[in-house]
N, C-alpha and C positions, 0 to 999 in steps of 0.2 A: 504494500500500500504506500501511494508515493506521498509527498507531503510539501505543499507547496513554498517556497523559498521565506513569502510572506506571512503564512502561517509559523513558521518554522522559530522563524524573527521574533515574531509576537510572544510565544512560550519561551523563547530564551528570556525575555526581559520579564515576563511572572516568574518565570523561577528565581530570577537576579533580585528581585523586591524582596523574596523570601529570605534569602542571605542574611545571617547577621555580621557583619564585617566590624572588626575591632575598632578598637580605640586607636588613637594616634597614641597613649599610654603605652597600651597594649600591646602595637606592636615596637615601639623604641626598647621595651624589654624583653620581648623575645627575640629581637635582634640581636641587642646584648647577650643575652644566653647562648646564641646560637655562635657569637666572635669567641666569648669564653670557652666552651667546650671544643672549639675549633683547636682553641689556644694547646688549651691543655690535651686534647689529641697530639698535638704536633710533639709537643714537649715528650710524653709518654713514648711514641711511634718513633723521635728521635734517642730514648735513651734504651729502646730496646734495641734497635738498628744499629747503636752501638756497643751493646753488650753482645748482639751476635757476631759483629765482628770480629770483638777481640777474642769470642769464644771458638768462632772458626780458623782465626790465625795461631792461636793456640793448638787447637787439634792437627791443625795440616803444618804447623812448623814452619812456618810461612814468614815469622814476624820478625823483628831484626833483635 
C-alpha cells in the first residue's frame, strides 16, 4: 500500500509534536557526561595499551 509523499509529511510532523525534547539544561549535561566518560575511556584504553606493551616486550625479549 503506497502512501503519498504528502500524506507521508503530514504524520512525520504529528509524531514530531509528540516528542518531548530536552532542556537546553538537559542537554549541556549530558554533553558533559558524554566529554567525561570519553575522557576517562581514553585515559583507561591508554594505560592498558601500555601495560600490554610492556607485557608483550617482556614475553618476546624484545625490549632493550
Amino acid at each position: 500500500m503506497a502512501t503519498s509523499p504528502f500524506k507521508f509529511l503530514q504524520e512525520v510532523r504529528e509524531e514530531t509534536r509528540k516528542v518531548t525534547w530536552p532542556s537546553r539544561k538537559e542537554t549541556m549535561i549530558t554533553t558533559a557526561m558524554v566529554f567525561v566518560m570519553v575522557a576517562i575511556a581514553s585515559v583507561f584504553f591508554l594505560v592498558a595499551d601500555q601495560f600490554i606493551r610492556i607485557a608483550v616486550t617482556f614475553v618476546l625479549g624484545i625490549g632493550t
